[in-house]
PyMOL Python script that loads the backbone (N, CA, C, O; Angstrom):
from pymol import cmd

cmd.read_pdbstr("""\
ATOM      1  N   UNK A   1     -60.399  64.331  62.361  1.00  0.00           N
ATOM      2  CA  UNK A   1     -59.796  63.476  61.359  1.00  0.00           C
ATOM      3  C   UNK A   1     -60.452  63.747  60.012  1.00  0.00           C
ATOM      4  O   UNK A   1     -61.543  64.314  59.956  1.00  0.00           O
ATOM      5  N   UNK A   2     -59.862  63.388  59.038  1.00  0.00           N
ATOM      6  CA  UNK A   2     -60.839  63.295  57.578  1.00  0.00           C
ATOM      7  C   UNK A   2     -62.025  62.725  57.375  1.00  0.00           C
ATOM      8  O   UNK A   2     -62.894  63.075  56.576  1.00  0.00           O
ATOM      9  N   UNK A   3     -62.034  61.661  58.272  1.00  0.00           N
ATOM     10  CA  UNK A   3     -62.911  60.903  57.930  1.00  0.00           C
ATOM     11  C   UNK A   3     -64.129  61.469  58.807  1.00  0.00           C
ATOM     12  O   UNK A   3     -65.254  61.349  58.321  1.00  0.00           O
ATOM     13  N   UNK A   4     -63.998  62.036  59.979  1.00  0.00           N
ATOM     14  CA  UNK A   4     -65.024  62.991  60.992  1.00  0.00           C
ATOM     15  C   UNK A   4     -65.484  64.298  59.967  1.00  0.00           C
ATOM     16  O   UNK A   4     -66.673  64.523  59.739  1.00  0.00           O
ATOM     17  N   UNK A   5     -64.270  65.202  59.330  1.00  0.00           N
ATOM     18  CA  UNK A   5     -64.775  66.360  58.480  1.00  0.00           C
ATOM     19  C   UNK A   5     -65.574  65.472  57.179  1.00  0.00           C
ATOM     20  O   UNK A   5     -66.661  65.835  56.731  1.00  0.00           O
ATOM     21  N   UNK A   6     -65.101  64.703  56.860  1.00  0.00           N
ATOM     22  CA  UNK A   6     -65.887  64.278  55.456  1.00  0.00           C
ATOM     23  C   UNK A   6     -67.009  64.058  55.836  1.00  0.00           C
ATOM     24  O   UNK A   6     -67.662  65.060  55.543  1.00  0.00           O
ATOM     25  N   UNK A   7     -67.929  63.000  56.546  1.00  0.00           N
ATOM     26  CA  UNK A   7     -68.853  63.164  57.267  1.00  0.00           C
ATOM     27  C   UNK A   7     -69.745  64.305  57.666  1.00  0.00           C
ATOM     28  O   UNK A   7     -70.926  64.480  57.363  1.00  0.00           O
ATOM     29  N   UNK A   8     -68.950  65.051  58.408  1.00  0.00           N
ATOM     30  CA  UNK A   8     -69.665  66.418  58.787  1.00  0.00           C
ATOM     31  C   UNK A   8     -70.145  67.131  57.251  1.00  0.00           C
ATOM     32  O   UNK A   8     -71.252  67.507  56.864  1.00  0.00           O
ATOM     33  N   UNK A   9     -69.363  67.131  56.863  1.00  0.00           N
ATOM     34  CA  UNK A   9     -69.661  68.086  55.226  1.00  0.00           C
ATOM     35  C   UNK A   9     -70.919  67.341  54.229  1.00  0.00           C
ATOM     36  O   UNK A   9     -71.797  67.896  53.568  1.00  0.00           O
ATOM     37  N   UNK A  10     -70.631  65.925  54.404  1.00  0.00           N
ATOM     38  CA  UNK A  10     -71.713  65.646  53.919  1.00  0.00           C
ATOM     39  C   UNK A  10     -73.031  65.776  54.363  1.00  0.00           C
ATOM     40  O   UNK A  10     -74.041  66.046  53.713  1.00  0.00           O
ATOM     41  N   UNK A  11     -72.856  65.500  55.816  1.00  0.00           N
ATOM     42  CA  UNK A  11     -74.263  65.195  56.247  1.00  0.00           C
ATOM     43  C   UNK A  11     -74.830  66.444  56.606  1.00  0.00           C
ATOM     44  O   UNK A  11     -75.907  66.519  57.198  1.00  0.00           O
ATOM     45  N   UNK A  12     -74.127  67.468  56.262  1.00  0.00           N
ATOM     46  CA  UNK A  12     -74.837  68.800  56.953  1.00  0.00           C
ATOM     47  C   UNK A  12     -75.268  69.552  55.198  1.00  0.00           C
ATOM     48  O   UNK A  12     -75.936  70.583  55.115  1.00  0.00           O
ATOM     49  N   UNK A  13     -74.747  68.816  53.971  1.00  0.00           N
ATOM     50  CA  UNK A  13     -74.916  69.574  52.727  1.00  0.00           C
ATOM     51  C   UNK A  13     -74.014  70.975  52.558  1.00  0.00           C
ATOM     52  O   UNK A  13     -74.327  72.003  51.958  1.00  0.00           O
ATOM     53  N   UNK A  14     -72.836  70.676  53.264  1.00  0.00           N
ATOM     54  CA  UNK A  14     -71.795  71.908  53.175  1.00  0.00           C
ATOM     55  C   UNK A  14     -71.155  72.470  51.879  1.00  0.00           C
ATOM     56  O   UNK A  14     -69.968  72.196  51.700  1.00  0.00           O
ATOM     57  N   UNK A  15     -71.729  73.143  51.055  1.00  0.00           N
ATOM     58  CA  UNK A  15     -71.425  73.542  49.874  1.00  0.00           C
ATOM     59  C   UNK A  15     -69.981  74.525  49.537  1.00  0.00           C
ATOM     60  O   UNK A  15     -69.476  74.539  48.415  1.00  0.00           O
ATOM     61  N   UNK A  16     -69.634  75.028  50.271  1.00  0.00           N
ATOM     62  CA  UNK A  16     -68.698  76.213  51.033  1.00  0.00           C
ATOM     63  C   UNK A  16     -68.031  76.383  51.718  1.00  0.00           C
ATOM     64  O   UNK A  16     -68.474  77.280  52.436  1.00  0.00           O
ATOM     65  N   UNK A  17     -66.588  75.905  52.218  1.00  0.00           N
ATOM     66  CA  UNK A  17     -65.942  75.865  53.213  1.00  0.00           C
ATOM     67  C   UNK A  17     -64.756  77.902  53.433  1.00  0.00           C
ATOM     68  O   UNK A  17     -63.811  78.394  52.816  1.00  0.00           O
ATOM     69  N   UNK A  18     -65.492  78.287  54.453  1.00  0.00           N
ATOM     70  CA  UNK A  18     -64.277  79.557  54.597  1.00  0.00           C
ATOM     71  C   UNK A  18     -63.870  79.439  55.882  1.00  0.00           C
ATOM     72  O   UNK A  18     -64.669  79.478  56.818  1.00  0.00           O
ATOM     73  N   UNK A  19     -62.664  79.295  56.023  1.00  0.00           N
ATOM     74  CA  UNK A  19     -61.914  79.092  57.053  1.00  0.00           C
ATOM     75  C   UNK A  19     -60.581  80.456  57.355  1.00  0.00           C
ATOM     76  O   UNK A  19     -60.000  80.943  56.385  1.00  0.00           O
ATOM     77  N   UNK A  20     -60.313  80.842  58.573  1.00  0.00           N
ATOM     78  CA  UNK A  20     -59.086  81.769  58.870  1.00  0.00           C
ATOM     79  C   UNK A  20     -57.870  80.888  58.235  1.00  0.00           C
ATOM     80  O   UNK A  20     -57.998  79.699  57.945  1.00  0.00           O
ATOM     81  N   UNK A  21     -56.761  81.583  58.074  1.00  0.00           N
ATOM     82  CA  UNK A  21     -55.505  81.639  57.943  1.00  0.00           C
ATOM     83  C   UNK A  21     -54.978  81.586  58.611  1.00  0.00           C
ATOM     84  O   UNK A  21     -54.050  82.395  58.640  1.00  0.00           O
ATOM     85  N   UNK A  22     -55.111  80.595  59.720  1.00  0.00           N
ATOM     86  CA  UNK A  22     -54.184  80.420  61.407  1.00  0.00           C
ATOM     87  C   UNK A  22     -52.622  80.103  61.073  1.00  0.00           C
ATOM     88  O   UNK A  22     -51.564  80.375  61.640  1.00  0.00           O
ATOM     89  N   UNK A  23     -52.922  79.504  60.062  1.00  0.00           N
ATOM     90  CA  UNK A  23     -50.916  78.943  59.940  1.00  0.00           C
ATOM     91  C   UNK A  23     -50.831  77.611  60.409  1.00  0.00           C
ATOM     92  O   UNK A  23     -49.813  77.062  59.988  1.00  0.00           O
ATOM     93  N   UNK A  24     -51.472  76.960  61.065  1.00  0.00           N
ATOM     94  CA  UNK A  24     -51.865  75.690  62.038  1.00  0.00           C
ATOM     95  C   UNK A  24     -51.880  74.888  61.057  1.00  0.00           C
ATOM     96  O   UNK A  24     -51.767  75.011  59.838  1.00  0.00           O
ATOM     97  N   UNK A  25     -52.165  73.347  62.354  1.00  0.00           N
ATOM     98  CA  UNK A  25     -52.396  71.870  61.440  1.00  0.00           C
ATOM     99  C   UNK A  25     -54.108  72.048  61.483  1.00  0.00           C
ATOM    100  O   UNK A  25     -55.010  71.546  60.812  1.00  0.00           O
ATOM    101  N   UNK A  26     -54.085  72.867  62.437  1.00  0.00           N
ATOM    102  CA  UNK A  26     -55.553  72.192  63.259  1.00  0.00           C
ATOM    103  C   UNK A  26     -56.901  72.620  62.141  1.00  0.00           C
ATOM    104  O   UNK A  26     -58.056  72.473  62.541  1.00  0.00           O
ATOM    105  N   UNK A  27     -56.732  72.944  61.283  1.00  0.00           N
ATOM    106  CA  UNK A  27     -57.653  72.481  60.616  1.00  0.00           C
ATOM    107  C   UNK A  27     -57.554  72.168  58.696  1.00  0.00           C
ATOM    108  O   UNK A  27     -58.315  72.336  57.744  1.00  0.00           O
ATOM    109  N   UNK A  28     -56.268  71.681  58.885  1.00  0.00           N
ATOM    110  CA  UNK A  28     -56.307  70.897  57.907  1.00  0.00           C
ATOM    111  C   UNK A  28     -57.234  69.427  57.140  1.00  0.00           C
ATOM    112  O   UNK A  28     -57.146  68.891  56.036  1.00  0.00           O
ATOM    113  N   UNK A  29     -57.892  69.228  58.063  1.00  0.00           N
ATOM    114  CA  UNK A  29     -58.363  67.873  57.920  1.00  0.00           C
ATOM    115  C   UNK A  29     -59.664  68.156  57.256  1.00  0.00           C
ATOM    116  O   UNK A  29     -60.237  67.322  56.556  1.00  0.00           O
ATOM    117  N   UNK A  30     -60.279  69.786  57.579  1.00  0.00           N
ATOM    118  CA  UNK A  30     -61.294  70.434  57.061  1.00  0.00           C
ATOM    119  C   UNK A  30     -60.658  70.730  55.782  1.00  0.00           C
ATOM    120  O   UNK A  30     -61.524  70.240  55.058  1.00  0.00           O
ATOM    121  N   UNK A  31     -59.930  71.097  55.118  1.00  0.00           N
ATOM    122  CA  UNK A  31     -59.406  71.552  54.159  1.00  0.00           C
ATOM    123  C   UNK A  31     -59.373  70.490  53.295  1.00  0.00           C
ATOM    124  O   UNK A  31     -59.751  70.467  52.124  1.00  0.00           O
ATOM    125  N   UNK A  32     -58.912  69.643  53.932  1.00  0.00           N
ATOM    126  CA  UNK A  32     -58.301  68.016  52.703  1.00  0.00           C
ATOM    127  C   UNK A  32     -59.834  67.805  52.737  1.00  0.00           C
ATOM    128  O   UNK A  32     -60.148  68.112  51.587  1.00  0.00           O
ATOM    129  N   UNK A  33     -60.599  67.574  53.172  1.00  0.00           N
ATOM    130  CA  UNK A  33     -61.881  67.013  53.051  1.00  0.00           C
ATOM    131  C   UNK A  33     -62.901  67.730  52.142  1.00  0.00           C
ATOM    132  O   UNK A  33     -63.868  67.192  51.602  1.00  0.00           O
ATOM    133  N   UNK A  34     -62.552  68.983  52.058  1.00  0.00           N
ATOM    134  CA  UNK A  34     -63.509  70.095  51.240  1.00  0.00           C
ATOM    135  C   UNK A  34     -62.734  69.948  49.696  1.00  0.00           C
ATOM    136  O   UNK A  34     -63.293  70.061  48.606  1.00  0.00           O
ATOM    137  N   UNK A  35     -61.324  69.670  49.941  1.00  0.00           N
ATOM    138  CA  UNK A  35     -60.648  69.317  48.516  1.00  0.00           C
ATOM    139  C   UNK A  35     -60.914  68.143  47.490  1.00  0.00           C
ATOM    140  O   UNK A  35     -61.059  68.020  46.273  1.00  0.00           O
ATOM    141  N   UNK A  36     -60.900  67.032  49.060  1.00  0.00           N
ATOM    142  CA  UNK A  36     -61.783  66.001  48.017  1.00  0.00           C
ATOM    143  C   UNK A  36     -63.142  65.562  47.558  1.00  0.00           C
ATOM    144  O   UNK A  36     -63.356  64.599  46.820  1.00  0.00           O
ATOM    145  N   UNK A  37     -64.174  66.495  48.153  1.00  0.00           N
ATOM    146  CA  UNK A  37     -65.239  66.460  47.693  1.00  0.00           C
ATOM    147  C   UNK A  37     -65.481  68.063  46.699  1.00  0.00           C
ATOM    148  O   UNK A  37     -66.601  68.277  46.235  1.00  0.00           O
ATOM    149  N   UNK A  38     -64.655  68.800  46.528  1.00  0.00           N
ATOM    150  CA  UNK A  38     -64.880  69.521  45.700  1.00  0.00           C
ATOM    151  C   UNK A  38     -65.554  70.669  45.965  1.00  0.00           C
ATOM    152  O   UNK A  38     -65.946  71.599  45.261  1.00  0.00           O
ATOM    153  N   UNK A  39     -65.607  70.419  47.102  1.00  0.00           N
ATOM    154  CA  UNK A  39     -66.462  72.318  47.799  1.00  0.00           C
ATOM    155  C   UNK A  39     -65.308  73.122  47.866  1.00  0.00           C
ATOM    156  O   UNK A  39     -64.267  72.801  48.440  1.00  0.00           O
ATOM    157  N   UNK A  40     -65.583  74.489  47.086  1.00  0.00           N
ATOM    158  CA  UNK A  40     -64.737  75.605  47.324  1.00  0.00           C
ATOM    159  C   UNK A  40     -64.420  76.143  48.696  1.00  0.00           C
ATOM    160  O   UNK A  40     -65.315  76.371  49.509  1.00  0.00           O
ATOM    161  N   UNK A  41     -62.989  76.371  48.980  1.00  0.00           N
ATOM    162  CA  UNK A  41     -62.964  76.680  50.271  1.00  0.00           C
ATOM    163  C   UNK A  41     -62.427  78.479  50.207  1.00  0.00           C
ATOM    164  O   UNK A  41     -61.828  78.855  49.199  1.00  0.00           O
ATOM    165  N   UNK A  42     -62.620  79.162  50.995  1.00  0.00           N
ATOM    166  CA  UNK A  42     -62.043  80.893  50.819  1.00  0.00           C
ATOM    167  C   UNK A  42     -61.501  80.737  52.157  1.00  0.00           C
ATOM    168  O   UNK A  42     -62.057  80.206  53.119  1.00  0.00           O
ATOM    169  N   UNK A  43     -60.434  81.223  52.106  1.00  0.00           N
ATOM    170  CA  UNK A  43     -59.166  81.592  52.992  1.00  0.00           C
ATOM    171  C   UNK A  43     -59.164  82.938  53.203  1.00  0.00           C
ATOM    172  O   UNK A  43     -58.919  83.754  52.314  1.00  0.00           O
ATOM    173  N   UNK A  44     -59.452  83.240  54.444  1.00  0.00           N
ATOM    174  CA  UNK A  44     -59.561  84.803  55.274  1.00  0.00           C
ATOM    175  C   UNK A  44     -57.950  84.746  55.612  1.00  0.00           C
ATOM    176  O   UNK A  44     -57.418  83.717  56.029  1.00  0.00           O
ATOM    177  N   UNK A  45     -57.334  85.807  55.412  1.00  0.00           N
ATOM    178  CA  UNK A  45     -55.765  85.955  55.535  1.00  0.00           C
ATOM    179  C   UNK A  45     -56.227  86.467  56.880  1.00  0.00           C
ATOM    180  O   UNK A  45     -57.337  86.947  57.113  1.00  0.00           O
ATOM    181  N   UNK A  46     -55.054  86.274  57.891  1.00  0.00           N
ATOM    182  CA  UNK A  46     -54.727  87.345  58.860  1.00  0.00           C
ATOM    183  C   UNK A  46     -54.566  88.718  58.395  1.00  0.00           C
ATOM    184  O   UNK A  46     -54.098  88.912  57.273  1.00  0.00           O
ATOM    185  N   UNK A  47     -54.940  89.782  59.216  1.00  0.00           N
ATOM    186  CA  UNK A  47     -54.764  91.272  59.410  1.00  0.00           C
ATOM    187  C   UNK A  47     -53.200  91.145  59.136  1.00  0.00           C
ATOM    188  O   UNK A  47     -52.515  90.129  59.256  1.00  0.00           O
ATOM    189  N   UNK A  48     -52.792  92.437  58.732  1.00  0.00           N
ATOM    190  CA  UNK A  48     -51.576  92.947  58.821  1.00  0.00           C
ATOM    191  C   UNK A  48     -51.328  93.283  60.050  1.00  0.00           C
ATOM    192  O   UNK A  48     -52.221  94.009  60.485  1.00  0.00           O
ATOM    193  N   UNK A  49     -50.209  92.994  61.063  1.00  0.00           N
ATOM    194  CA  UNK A  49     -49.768  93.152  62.275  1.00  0.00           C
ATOM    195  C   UNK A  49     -49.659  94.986  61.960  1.00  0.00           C
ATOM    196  O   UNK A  49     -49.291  95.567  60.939  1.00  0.00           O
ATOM    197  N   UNK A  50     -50.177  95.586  63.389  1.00  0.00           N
ATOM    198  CA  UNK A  50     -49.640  97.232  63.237  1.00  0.00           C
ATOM    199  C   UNK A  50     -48.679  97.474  63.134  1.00  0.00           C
ATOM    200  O   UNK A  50     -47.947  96.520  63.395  1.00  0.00           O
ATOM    201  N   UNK A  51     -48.042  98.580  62.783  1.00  0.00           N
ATOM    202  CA  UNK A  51     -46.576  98.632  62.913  1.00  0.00           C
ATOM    203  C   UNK A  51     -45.955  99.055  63.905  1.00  0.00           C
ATOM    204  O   UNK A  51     -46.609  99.588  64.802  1.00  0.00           O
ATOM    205  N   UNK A  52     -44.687  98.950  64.009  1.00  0.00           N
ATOM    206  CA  UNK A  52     -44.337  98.493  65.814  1.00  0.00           C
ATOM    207  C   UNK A  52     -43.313 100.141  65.070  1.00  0.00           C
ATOM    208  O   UNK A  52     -43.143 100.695  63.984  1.00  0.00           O
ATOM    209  N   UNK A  53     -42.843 100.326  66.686  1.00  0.00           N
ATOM    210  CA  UNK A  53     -42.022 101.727  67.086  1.00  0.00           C
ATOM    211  C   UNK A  53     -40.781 101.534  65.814  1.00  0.00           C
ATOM    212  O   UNK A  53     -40.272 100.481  65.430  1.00  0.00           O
ATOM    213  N   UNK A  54     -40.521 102.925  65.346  1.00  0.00           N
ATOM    214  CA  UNK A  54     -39.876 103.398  63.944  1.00  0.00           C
ATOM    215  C   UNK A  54     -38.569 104.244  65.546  1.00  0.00           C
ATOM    216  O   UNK A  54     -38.908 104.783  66.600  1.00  0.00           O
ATOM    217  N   UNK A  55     -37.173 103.975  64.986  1.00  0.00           N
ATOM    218  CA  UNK A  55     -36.314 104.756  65.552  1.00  0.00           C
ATOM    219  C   UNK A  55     -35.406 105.110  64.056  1.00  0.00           C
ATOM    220  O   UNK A  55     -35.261 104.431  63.039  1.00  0.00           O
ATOM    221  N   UNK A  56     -34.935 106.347  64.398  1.00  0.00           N
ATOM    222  CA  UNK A  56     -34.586 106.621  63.222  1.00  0.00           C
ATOM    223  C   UNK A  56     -32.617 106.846  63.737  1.00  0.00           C
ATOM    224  O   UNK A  56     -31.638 106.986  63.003  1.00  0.00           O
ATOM    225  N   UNK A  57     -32.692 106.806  64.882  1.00  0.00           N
ATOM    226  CA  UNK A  57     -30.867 106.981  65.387  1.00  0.00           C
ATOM    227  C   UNK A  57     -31.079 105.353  66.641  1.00  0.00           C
ATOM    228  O   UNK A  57     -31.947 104.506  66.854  1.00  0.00           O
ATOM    229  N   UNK A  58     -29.984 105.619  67.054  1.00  0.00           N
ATOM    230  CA  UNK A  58     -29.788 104.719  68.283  1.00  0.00           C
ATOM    231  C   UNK A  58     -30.266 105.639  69.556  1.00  0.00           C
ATOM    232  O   UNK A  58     -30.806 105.111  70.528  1.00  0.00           O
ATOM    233  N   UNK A  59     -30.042 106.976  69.485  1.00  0.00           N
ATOM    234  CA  UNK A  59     -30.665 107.853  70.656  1.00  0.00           C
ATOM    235  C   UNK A  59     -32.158 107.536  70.498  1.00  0.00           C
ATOM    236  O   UNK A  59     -32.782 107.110  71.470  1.00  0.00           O
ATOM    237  N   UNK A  60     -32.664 107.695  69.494  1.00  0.00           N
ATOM    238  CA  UNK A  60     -34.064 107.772  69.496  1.00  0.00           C
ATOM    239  C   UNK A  60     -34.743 105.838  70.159  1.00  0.00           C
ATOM    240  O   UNK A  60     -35.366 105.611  71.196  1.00  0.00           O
ATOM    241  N   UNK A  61     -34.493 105.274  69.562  1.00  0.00           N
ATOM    242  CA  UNK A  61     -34.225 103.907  70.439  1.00  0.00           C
ATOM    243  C   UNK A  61     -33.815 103.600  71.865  1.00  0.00           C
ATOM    244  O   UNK A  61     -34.220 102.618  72.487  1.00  0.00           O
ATOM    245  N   UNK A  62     -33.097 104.387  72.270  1.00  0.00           N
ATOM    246  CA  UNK A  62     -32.641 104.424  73.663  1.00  0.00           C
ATOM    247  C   UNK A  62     -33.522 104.893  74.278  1.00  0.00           C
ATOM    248  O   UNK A  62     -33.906 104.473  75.370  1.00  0.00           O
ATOM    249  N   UNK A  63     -34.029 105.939  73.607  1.00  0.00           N
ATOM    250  CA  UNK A  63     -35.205 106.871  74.649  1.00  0.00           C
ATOM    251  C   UNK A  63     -36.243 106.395  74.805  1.00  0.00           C
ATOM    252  O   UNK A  63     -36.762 106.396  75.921  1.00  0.00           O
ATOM    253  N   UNK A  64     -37.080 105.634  73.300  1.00  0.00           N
ATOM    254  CA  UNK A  64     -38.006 104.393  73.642  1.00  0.00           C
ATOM    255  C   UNK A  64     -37.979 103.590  74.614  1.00  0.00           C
ATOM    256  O   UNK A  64     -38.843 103.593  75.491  1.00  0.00           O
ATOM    257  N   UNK A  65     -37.017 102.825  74.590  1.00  0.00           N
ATOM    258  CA  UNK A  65     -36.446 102.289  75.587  1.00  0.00           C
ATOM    259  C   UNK A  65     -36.577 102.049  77.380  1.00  0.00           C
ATOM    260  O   UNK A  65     -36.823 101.219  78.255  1.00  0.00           O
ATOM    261  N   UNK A  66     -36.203 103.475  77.116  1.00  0.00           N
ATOM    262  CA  UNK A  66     -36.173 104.225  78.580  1.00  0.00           C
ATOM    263  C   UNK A  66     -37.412 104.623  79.014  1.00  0.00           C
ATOM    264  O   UNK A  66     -37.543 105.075  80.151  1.00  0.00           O
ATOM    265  N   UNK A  67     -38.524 104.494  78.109  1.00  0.00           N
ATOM    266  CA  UNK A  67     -39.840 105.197  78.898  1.00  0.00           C
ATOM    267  C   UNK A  67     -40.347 104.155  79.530  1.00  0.00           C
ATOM    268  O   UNK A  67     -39.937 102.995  79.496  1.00  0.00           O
ATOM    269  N   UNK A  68     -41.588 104.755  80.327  1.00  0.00           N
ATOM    270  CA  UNK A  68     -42.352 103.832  80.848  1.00  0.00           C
ATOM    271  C   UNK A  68     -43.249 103.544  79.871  1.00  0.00           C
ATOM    272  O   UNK A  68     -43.556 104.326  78.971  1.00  0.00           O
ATOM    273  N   UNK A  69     -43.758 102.250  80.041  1.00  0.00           N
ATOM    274  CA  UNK A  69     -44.852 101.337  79.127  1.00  0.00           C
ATOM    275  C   UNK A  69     -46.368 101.066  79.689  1.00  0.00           C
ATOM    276  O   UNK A  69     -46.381 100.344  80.686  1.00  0.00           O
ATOM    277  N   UNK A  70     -47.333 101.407  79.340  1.00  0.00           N
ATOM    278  CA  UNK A  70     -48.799 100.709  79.654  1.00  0.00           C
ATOM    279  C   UNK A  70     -48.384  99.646  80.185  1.00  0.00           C
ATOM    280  O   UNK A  70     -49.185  98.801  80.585  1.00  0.00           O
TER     281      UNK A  70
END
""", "prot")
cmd.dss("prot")
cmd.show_as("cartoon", "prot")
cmd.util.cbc("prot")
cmd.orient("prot")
């Protein structure tokens, strides 16, 4: 809750909040709490996903397709 992160931040002297980029609620409550006491927070983005199989026809797709997989 806010009122659990506000707490925590104080009583530990948390100057710095960096948190992942989950996309989530689940740690919003860390966020609102670092906002209202004014500690800078840094946001680690997610990685760029790899890039997934390129077909350049519908044959070439089919044949993907058709293989066997790990």
């Amino acid at each position: 809750t806010l009122a659990r992160e506000l707490a925590l931040l104080r009583s530990h002297r948390i100057d710095v909040l960096v948190s992942r980029n989950a996309g989530g609620e689940a740690t919003y409550a860390k966020i609102a709490a670092a906002r209202e006491t004014g500690i800078p927070v840094v946001m680690i983005s997610r990685p760029a996903p790899p890039p997934g199989p390129l077909a350049q026809t519908a044959a070439e797709a089919l044949d993907w397709i058709a293989r066997p997989k790990p």
